[in-house]
One Martini backbone bead per residue (centre of mass of N, CA, C, O) as a GRO file, in nm:
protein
   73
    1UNK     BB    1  -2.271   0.779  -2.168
    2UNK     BB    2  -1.931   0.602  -2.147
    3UNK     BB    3  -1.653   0.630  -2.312
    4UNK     BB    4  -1.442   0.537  -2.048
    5UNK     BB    5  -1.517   0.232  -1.940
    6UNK     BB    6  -1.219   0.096  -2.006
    7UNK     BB    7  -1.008   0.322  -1.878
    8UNK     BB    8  -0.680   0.219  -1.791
    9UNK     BB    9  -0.449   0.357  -1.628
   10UNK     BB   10  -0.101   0.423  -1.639
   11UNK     BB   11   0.201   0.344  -1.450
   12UNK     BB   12   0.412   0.383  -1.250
   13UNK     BB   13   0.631   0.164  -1.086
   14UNK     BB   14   0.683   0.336  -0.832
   15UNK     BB   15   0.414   0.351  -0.718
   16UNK     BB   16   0.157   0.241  -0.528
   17UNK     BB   17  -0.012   0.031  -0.680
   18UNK     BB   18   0.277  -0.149  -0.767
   19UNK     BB   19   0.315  -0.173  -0.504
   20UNK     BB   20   0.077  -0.341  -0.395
   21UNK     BB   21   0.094  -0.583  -0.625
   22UNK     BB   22   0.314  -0.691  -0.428
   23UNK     BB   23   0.162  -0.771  -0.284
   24UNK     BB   24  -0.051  -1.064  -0.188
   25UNK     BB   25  -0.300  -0.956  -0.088
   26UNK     BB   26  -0.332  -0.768  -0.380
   27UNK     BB   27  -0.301  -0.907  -0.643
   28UNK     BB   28  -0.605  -0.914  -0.740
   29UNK     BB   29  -0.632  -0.644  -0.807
   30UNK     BB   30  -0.741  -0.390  -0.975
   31UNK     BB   31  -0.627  -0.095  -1.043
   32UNK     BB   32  -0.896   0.062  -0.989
   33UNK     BB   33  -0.824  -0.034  -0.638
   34UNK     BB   34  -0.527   0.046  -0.619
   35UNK     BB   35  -0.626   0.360  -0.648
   36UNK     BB   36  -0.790   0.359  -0.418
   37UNK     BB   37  -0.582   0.229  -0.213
   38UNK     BB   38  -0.391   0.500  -0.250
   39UNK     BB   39  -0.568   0.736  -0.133
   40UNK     BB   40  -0.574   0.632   0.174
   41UNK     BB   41  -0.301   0.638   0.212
   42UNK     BB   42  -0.040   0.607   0.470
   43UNK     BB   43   0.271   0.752   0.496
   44UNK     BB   44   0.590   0.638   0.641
   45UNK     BB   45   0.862   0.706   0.821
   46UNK     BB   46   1.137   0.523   0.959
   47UNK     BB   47   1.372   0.476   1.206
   48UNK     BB   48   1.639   0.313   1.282
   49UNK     BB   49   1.440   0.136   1.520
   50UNK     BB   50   1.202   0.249   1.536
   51UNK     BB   51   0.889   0.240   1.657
   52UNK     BB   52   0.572   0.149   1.570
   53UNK     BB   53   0.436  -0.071   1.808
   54UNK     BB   54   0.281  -0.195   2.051
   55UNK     BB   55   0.170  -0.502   2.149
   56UNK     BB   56  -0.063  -0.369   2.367
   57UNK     BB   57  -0.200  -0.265   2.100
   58UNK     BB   58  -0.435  -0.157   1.899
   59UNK     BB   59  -0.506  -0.233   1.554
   60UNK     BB   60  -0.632  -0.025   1.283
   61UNK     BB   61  -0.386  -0.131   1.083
   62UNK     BB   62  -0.195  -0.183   0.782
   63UNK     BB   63   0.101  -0.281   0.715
   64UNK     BB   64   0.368  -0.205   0.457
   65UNK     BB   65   0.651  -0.250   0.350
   66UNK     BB   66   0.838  -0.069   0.092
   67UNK     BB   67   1.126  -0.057   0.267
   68UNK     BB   68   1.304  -0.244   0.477
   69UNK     BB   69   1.329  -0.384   0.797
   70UNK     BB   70   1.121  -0.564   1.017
   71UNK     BB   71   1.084  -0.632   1.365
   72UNK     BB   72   0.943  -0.903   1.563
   73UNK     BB   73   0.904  -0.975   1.935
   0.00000   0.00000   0.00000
């Protein structure tokens, strides 16, 4: 028996998951995707300026800017 399976946790605003719900490519994930999404993300501080990757590089990640502007060259 399963009393809560229809459970959707209620978020901050703030959170992570409600952040990525404003992103194009997650908009249609329900909460329960966006906190699983939410669990294995890794947050990056970087300083203005700071190179995120070189041109030249392969990339297995997927950056999502949560606030300031990324120049791309």
């Amino acid at each position: 028996m399963k009393l809560f399976s229809s459970f959707v946790p209620r978020l901050d605003p703030d959170s992570i998951p409600v952040q990525l719900k404003r992103v194009p490519i997650f908009e249609d994930l329900g909460v329960r995707e966006l906190v699983r999404l939410s669990e294995v993300i890794h947050l990056r501080a970087y300083r203005d300026g700071e190179q995120v990757f070189r041109p030249d590089e392969v990339s297995t990640a997927l950056y999502v800017v949560r606030s300031g502007n990324v120049r791309i060259r």
